[in-house]
C-alpha positions in Angstrom: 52.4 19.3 41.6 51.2 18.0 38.3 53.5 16.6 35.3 53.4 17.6 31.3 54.8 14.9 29.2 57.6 16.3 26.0 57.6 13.3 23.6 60.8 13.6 21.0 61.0 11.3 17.8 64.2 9.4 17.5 64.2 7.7 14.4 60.7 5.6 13.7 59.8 6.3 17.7 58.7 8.7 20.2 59.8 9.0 23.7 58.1 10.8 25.9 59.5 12.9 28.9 57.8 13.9 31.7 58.3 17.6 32.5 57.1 19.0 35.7 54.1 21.4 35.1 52.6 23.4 38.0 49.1 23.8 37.6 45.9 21.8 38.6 43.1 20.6 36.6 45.3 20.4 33.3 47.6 18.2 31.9 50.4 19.2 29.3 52.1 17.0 26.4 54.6 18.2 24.2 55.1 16.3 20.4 58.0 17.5 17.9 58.8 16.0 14.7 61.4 17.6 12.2 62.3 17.7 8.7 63.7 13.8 8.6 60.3 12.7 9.7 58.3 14.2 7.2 57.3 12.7 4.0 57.8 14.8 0.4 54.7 15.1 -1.8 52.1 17.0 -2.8 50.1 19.8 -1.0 47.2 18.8 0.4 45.5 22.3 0.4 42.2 22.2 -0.9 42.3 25.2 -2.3 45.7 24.5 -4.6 43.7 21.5 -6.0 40.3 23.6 -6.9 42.0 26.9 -8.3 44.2 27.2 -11.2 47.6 27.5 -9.4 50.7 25.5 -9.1 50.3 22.0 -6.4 53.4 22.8 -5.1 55.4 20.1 -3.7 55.9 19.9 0.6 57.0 18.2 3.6 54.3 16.4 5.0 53.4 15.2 8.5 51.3 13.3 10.3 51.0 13.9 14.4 48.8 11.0 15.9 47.3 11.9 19.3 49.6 11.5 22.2 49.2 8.4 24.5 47.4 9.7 27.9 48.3 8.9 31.2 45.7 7.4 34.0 43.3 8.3 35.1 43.2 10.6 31.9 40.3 9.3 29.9 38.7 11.4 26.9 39.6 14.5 28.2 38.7 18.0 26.4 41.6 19.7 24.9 41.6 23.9 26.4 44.8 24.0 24.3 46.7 23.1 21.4 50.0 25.4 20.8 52.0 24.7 17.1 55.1 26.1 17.1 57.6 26.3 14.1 61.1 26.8 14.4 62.1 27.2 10.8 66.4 27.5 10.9 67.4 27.5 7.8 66.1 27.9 4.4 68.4 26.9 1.1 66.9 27.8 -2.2 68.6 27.4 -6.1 69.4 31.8 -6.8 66.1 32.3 -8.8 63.9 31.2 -5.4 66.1 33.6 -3.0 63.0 35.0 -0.7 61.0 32.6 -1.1 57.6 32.5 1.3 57.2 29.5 3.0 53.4 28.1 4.4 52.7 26.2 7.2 49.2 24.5 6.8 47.7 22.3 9.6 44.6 19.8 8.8 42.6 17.6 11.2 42.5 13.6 10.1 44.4 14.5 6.8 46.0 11.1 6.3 49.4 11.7 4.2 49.7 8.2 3.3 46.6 8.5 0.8 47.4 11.9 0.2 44.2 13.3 1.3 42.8 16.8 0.2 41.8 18.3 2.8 40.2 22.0 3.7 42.6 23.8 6.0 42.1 24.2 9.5 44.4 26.8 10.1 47.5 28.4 8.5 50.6 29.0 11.5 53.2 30.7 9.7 51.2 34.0 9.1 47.9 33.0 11.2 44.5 32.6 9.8 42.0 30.5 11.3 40.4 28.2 8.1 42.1 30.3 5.7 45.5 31.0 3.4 47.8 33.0 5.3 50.5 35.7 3.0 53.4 32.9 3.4 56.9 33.9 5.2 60.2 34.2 3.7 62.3 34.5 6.7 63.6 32.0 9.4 62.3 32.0 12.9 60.1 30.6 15.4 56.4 30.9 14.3 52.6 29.4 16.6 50.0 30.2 17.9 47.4 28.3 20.1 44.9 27.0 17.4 42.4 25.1 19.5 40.0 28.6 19.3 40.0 27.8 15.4 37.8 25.4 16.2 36.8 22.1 17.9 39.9 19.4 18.2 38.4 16.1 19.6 41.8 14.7 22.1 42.0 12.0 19.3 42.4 14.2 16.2 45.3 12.8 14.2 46.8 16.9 13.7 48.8 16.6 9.9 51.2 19.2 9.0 52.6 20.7 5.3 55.2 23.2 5.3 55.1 24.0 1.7 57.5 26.5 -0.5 55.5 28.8 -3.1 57.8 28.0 -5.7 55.8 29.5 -9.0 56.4 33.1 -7.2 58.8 35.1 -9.7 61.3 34.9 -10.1 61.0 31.5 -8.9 60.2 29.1 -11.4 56.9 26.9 -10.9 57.6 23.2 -10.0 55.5 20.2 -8.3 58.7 18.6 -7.5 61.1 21.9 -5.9 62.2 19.8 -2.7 63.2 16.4 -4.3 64.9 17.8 -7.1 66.9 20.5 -4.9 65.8 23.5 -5.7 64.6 24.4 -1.8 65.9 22.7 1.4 64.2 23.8 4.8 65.5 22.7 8.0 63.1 23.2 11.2 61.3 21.5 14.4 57.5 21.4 14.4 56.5 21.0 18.4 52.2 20.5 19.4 51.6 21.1 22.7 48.6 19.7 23.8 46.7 21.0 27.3 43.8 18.9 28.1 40.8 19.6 31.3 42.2 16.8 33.7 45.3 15.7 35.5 46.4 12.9 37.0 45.4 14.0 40.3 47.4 14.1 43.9 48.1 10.1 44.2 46.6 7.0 43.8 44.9 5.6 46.8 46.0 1.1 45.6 42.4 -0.7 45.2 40.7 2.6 45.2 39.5 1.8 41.4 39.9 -1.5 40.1 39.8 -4.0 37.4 39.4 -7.6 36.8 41.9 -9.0 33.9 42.2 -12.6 33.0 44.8 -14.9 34.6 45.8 -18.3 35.3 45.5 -20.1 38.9 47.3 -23.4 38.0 44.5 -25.3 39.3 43.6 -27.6 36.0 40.3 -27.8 37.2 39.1 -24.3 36.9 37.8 -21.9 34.7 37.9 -18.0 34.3 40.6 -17.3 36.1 40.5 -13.6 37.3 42.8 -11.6 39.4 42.0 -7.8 40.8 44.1 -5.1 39.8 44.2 -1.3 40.4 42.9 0.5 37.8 45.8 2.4 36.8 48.7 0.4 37.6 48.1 -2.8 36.8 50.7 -4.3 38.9 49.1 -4.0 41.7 47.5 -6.8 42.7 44.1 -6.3 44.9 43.0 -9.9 44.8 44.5 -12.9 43.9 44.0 -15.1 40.8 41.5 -17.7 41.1 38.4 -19.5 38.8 35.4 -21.5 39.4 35.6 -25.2 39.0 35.1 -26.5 35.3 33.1 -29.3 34.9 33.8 -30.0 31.5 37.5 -30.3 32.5 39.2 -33.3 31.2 42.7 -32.8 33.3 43.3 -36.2 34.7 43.0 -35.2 38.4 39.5 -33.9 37.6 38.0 -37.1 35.4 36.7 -40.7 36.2 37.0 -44.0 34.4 33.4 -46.1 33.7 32.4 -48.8 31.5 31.1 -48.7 28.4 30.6 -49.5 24.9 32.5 -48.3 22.2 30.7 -50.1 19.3 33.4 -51.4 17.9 32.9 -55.8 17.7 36.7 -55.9 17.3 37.5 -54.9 21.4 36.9 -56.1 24.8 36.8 -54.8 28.3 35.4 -51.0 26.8 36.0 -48.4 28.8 35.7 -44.1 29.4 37.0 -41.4 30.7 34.6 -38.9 31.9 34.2 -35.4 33.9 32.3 -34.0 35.9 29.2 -33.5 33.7 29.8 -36.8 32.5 30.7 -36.1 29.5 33.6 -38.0 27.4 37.6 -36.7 28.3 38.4 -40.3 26.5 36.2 -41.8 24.0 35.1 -45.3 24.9 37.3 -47.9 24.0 38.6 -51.6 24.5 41.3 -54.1 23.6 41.4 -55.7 20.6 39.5 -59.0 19.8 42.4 -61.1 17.5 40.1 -64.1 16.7 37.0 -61.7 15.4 35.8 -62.3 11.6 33.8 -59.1 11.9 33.9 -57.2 8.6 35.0 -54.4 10.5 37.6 -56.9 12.2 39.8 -58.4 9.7 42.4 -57.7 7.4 43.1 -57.9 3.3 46.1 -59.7 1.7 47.1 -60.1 -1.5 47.5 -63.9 -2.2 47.0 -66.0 -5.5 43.6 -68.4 -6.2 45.5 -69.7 -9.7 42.9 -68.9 -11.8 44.6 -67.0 -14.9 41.3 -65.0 -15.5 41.0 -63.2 -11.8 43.4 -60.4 -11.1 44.0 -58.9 -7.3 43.6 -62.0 -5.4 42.8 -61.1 -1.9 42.1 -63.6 1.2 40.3 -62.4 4.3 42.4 -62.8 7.7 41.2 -62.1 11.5 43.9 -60.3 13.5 45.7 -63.3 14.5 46.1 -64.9 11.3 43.4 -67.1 11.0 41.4 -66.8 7.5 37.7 -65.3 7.2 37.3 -64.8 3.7 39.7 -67.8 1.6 42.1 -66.2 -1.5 39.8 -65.6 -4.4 39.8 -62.3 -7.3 37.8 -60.4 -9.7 37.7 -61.4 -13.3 39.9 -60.6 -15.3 39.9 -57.2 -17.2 40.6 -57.3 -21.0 44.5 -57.8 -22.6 45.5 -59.9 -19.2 45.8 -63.4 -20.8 44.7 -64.8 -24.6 43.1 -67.5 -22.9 40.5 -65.5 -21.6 39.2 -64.2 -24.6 37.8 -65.5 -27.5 36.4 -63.5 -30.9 33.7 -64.3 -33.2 31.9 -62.7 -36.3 29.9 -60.1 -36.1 28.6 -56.7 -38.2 29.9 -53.0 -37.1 27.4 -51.7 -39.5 29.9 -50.1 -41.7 29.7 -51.4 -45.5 33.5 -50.2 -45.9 34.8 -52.9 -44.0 35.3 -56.7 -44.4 35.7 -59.6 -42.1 34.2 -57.9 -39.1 35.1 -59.4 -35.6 34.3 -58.7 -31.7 36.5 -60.0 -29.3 34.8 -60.4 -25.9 36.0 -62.1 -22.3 35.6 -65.7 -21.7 34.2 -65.5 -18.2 31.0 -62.6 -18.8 31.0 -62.0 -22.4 32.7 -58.3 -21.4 33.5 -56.5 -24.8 37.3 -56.3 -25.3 37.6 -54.9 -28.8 34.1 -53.8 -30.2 33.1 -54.8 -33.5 35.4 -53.6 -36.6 36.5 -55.0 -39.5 39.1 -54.1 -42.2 38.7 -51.1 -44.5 37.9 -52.5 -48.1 41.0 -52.1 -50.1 42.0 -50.9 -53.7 42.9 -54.4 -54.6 39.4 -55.7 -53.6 37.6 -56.9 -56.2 34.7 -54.9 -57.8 36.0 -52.1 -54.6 36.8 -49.9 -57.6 35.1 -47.2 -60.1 36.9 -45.7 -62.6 35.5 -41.4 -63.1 36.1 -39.1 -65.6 38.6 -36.2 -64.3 40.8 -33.4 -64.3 44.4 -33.7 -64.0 45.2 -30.7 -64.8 47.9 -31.2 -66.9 47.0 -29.4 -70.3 49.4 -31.4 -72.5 46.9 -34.6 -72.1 43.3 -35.9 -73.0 40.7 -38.5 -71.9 41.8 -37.6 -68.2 40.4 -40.4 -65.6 40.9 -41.5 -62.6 40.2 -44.9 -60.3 38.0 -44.6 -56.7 37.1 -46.8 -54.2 33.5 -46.9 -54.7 32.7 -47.5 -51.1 34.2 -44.5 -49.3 36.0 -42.1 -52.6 39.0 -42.5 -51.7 41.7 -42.3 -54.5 43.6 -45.4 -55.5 44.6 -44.3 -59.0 45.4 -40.6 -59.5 43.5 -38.7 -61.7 46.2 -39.0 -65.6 45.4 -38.7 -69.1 47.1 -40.0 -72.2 49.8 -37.9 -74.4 47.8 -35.0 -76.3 50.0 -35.2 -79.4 48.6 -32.2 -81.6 48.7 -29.8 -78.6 50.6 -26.4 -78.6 50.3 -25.5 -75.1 53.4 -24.4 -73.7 54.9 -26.8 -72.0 53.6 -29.1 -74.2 55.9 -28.5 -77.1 59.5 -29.0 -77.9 62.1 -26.1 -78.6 64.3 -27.3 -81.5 67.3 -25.2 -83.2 66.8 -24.9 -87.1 67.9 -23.0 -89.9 65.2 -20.7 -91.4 67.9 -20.0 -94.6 68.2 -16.7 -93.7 71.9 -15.7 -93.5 71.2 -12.2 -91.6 69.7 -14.1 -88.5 71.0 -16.7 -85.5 69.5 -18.8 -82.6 67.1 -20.4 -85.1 64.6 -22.5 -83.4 61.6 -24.6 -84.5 59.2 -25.6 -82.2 56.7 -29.1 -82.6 54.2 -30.4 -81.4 54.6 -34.3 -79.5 53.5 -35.5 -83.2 56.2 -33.4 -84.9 53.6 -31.0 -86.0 54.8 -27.6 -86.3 53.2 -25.9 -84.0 55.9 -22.9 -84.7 57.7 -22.3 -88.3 61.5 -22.0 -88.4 62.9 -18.4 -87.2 65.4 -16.4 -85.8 66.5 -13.3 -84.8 68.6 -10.5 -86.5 72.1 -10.3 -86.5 73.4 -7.1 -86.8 76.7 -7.9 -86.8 76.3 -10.8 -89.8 78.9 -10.0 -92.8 77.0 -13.0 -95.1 76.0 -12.0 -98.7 72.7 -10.1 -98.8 72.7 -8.9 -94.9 75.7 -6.6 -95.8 75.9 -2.7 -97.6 79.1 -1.9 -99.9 79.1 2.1 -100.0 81.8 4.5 -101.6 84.6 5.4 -99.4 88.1 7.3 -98.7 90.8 4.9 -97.7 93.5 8.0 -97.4 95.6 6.6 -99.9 96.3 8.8 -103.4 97.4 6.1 -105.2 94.0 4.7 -105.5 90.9 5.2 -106.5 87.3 3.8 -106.9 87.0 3.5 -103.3 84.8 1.0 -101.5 83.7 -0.2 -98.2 81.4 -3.2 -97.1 79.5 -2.6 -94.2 77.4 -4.9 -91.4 73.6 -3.8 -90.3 75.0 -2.6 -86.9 78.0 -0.4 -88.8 80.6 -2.4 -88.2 83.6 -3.1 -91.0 82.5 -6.4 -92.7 85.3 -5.3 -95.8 87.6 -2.2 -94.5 87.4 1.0 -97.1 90.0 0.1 -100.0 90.3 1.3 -103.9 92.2 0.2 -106.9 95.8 0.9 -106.5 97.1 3.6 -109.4 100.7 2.5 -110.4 103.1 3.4 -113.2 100.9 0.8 -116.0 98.0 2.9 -115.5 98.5 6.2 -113.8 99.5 9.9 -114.7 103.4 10.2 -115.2 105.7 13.1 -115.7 108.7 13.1 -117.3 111.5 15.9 -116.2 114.8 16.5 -117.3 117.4 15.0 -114.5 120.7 14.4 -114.4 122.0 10.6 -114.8 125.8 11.3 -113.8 126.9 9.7 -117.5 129.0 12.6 -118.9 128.3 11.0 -122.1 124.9 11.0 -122.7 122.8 13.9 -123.1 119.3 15.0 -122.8 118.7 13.5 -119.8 115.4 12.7 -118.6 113.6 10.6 -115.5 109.5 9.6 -115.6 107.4 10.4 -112.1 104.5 8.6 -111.2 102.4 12.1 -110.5 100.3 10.6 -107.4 103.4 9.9 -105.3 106.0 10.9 -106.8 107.9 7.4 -107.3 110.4 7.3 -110.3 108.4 4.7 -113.1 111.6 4.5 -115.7 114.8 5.7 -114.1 116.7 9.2 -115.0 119.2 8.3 -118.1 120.1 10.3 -121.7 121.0 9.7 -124.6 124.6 8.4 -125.7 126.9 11.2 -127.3 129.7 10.3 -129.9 132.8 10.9 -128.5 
């Protein structure tokens, strides 16, 4: 009785169940994966990718070959059945019947998202082509090993892919992650390959030598003998060949030597059996040794000011070698190492040149510089003709130190006194005598010159003599006549609109006869001013005799 093996995916593993199989010469192994092992992205159909049609968007699977049992070893596969149980599939209402395709690739890696020709297509079968697609559940395969050669270490990849794009179904690259088609379904390769694992295992019949440890520190290549296919069965027992380059101290020797070193005594090594070194050669320490390679360093003080890290030479027991003594000195550690005296830094902008140096080699400290001829030097300066730029002044000049050009006085001028620049002149208020105009200014040169007469500008408002217009008028008044107005340049009153006034000396009267209320006088009579109508000599008659 032989066994198949059904391996089931739970979560990121397989496990893998052995099924009994009764047949001889073959051996069976069953791989599933479902919709929560596949990853979503983009078909990887050639032919999508090379024709101008929607890369529809699909679950995508990866089946690496199944592990094989021994004695199995690269065996042919007869067999290779792909089943598809599709259970359900959800679509949005515009996708309802939609056909779904199930292609399969050989060494299609998803996680590169390899194009890849296809091998065959399961769901409506076509070896190396594009199947019609299918809309309706169910359980779909077919043995594709006849489609052509499939090596028993083929990684088989899987797309089960929705033709969204089919109308009415709208055309999308991204159908399954944004919901518009949900499939549910159990993709199961059952391999069948030429061998089995035979009727037993006779122990020892095959074996193997792996690598082990005999716990004997003076050994090497430790093997034990296994059988071949179950490697827990022990044929032979561990053990390795002596190791003469072991340094494990039951396997070495102690000799004498010398290490070299003129700071030890009593050298000695450890060796092993090919003499070579397990210990290096080595003594005890000689304390009393002066050898350079012997001694110590410590920091002590010879009193000379001019020597800095003072070191004494001591052998290992204290005794002194080498007595204190230091290096000279460098530059800024004491004044009293250094001294300065004249020199020349070549520069013939500087004075008083100096160079301070050490005392105890002549070691430069501060090279040779001296101090940068001033403005106050005498016969340092040279007076230049220049610009200041200032157009209110003349003879412009300005003072350098010949030596290097650099500016002690500032280039200034003296006070241009005729000039009518602007900004050279001086805005003065005035009175040009002209009674129509305000804001009269004058402006003068620094001299007083005038540089611009006395002037102002027009007042339209001005009610002086001369700037003014007197014009015939109304005023609305009867009573008067001759009527004048006095107007400014801008219209405005100056002297409102009045005439003469016409009164009872020199106007138009009326007399009319009245009645004066005197019942003795007669002929009664009253005199009107005619404009207005006001009485000029009251009503009265004249006296009757009684």
């Amino acid at each position: 009785m032989n066994f198949s093996a059904l391996a089931v995916k739970t979560g990121a593993f397989f496990i893998l169940l052995l099924l009994p199989f009764f047949a001889f010469g073959q051996y069976t192994e069953t791989i599933c994966q479902t919709q929560t092992d596949a990853l979503i992205g983009p078909d990887r159909n050639s032919f999508v990718h090379t024709n101008p049609v929607t890369i529809n968007e699909g679950y995508l699977h990866n089946f690496d070959p199944p592990p094989l049992p021994c004695p199995i070893s690269a065996p042919n596969i007869t067999s290779l059945d792909v089943s598809v149980n599709m259970m359900t599939i959800n679509t949005i209402p515009d996708c309802n019947g939609i056909r779904m395709f199930g292609n399969v690739y050989l060494n299609c890696d998803l996680e590169v998202t390899s194009v890849c020709p296809i091998f065959t297509e399961v769901l409506t079968p076509g070896c190396n082509g594009y199947g019609g697609g299918e809309p309706n559940t169910g359980i779909f395969g077919y043995d594709i090993e006849p489609c052509g050669n499939i090596a028993f270490d083929d990684v088989i990849s899987f797309d089960l892919v929705p033709s969204t794009g089919d109308s009415p179904c709208p055309a999308s690259t991204t159908a399954i992650s944004d919901g518009d088609v949900a499939v549910t379904y159990e993709i199961c390769l059952t391999f069948t390959y030429d061998q089995d694992i035979g009727g037993g295992n006779v122990p020892c019949a095959n074996t193997v030598s792996l690598p082990c440890n005999d716990n004997n520190p003076c050994t090497i290549n430790d093997m034990r003998l296994v059988d071949d296919c179950d490697n827990s069965v022990e044929c032979q027992p561990c053990a390795g060949v002596i190791d003469p380059a072991s340094c494990n101290a039951a396997c070495v020797s102690v000799q004498p030597c010398d290490d070299g070193n003129p700071c030890t005594v009593n050298d000695t090594e450890t060796v092993n059996a090919n003499g070579a070194p397990c210990i290096p050669c080595a003594g005890t320490p000689d304390d009393s040794s002066c050898d350079a390679a012997c001694t110590t360093q410590q920091n002590c003080d010879d009193l000379n000011p001019c020597t800095v890290n003072d070191v004494q030479t001591v052998a290992a027991d204290g005794s002194i070698c080498v007595p204190c003594q230091g290096v000279v000195a460098p530059c800024g550690t004491d004044d009293s190492c250094e001294f300065t005296q004249p020199c020349n830094d070549g520069n013939p902008c500087t004075v008083n040149d100096v160079v301070v140096l050490l005392t105890s080699d002549g070691t430069v400290c501060q090279p040779c510089a001296g101090e940068p001829i001033a403005c106050d030097d005498p016969g340092a300066t040279l007076t230049t003709v220049c610009d200041d730029g200032d157009p209110c002044t003349i003879n412009d000049m300005q003072v350098i130190l010949d030596c290097t050009g650099e500016i002690c006085v500032p280039c200034s001028g003296t006070l241009d006194p005729e000039s009518c620049d602007a900004g050279c002149v001086t805005v003065m208020p005035c009175d040009d005598g002209d009674d129509c105009t305000d804001n009269d200014t004058i402006t003068l040169a620094a001299d007083g010159s005038i540089c611009q007469p006395c002037s102002g500008t027009p007042d339209p408002t001005s009610c002086d003599a001369g700037c003014t217009v007197t014009q015939p008028c109304d005023d609305g008044n009867p009573c008067t006549e001759n009527d004048m107005e006095t107007l400014a340049a801008d219209g405005s009153d100056c002297i409102p609109c009045a005439g003469t006034v016409i009164d009872c000396a020199n106007g138009t009267t009326t007399t009319q006869p009245c009645d004066d209320g005197n019942a003795n006088t007669i002929n009664d009579m009253v005199v009107i001013l005619e404009c207005d109508g006001s009485i000029c000599e009251p009503c009265m008659g004249t006296p009757t005799d009684c």
